[in-house]
C-alpha positions in Angstrom: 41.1 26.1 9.7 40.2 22.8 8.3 37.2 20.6 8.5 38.9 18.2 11.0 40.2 20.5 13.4 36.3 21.8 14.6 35.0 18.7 14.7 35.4 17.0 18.5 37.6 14.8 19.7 35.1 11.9 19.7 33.6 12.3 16.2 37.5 12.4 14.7 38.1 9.0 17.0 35.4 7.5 15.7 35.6 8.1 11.7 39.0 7.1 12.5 38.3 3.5 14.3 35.5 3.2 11.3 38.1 3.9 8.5 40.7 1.2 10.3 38.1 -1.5 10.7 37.4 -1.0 6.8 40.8 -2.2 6.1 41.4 -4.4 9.2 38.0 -6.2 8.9 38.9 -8.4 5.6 42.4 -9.1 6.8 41.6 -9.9 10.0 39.2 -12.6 8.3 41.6 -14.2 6.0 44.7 -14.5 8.4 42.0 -16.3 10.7 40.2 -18.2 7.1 43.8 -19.1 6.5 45.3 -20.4 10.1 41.5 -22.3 10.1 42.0 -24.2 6.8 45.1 -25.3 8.0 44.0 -26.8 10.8 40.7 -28.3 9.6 43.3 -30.0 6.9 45.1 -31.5 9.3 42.1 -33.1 11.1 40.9 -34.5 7.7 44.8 -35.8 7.2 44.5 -37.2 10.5 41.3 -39.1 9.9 42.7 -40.8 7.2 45.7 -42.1 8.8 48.9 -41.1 10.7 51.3 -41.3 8.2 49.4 -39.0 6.3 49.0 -36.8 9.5 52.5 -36.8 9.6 53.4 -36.4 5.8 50.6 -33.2 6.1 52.4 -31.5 9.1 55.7 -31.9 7.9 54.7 -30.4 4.3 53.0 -27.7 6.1 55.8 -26.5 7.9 57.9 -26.7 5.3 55.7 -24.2 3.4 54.5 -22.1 6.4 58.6 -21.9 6.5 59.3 -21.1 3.2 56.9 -18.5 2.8 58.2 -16.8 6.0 61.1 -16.9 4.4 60.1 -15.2 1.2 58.3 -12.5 3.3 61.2 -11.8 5.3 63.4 -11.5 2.3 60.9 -9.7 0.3 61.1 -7.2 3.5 64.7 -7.0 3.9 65.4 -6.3 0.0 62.6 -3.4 -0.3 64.8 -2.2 2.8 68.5 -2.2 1.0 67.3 -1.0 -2.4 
C-alpha cells in the first residue's frame, strides 16, 4: 500500500497539524494585523477629536459593510454559476 498508510497514526496527525499551520499561520496574522489597525486607527481618530472619532467609525463601518457585502456576493455568484 502507500507510504501514508504504514506510517502511525501520530506521525500522519502531526505532518498533518504542520501542513495546516503552514497555511493557517499567515492568515491567522493578517485577519488579527487587520482587526488591529483598525482599532489602533480609531484611537489615533479619537485623540484628535470626537468628531473625527465619530466621522472614522462611521466610515469604517460603512466599508467593513461594504466589503461584507462584496464577499457575500462574490460567494453567492461562484454558487449559481
Amino acid at each position: 500500500m502507500g507510504g501514508a498508510e504504514e506510517q502511525p497514526l501520530s506521525r500522519r496527525l502531526w505532518v498533518e497539524t504542520k501542513e495546516l499551520w503552514q497555511i493557517l499561520g499567515p492568515a491567522i496574522f493578517s485577519r488579527m494585523a487587520a482587526y488591529c489597525m483598525n482599532i489602533i486607527s480609531q484611537a489615533f481618530a479619537g485623540h484628535i477629536g470626537t468628531v473625527e472619532l465619530a466621522a472614522f467609525s462611521i466610515a469604517n463601518t460603512v466599508i467593513v459593510g461594504f466589503n461584507f457585502g462584496l464577499l457575500e456576493h462574490g460567494e453567492l455568484s461562484d454558487d449559481q454559476g
